[in-house]
C-alpha positions in Angstrom: -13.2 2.7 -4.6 -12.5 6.4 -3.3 -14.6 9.3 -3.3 -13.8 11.9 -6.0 -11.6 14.5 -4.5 -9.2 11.4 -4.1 -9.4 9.7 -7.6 -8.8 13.1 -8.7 -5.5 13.7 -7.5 -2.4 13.1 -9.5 -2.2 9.6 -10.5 0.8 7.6 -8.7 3.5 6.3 -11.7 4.5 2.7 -10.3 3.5 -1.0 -10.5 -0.2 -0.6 -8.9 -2.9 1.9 -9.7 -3.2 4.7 -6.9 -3.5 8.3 -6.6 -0.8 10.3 -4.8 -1.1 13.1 -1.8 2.3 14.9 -1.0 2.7 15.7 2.4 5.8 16.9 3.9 8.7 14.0 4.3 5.8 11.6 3.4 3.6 10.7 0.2 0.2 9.4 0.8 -0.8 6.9 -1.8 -4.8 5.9 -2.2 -4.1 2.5 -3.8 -6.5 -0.6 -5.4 -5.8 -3.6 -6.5 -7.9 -5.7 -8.2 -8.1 -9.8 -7.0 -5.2 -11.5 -8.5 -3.0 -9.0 -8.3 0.6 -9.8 -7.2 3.6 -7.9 -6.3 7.3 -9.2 -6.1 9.6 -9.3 -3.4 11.3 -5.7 -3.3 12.2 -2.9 -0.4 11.7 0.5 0.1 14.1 3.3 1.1 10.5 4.6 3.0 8.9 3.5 6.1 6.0 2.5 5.2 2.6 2.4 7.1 -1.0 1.1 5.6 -4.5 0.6 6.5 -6.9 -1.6 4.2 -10.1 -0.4 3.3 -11.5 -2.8 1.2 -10.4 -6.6 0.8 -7.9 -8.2 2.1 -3.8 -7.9 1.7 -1.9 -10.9 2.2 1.7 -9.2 3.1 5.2 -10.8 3.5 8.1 -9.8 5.3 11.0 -11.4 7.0 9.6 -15.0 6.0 6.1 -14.5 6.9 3.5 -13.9 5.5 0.4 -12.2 7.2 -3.3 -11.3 6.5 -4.5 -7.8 6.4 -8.3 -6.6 6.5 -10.4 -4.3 6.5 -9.3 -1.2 9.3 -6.2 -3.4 9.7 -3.1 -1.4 10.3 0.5 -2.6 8.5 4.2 -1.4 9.3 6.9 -1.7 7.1 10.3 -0.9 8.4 12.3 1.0 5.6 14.9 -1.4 4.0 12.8 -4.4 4.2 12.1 -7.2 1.8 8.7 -8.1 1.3 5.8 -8.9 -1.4 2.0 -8.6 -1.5 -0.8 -10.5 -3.1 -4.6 -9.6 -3.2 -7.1 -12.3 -3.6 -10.4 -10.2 -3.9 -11.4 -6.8 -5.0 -9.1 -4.5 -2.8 -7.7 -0.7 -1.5 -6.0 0.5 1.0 -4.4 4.1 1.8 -0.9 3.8 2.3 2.0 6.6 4.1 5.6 6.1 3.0 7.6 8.2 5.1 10.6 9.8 4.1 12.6 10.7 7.5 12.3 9.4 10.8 
């Protein structure tokens, strides 16, 4: 779903497939999910920021849920509990920022 200097980076060790890109007080994660995929309610110590290239990301936080596409932008404030499903084929680059 990348090109190849992405999918050749390191590979991201967590509960999705992505490749990682670390950048000072933030790690840049080149993520895809395939349709079906689901992930539980959790938090982040991070701030996290995303923009969906492919597909679609149906995201939860604070109660609701909301529907991400394609050049879509997502904020995430550090601490907070949410989930994510993917229904189709997706991707998306994500920035979890470490500091403030």
């Amino acid at each position: 779903m990348f090109p190849d200097r992405i999918n050749n980076l390191p590979a991201f060790e967590g509960p999705f497939d992505a490749f990682k890109l670390t950048a000072e007080d933030c790690d840049v994660l080149f993520a895809s999910y395939p349709a079906g995929t689901e992930i539980a309610a959790h938090s982040h110590e991070t701030e996290n920021v995303g923009v969906v290239t492919q597909g679609e990301l149906h995201l939860t936080a604070n109660g609701t849920t909301t529907i991400y596409g394609v050049g879509q932008w997502y904020h995430i404030a550090a601490g907070t509990e949410h989930s994510a499903r993917f229904d189709v084929d997706s991707a998306e680059i994500e920035f979890w920022f470490t500091s403030s």
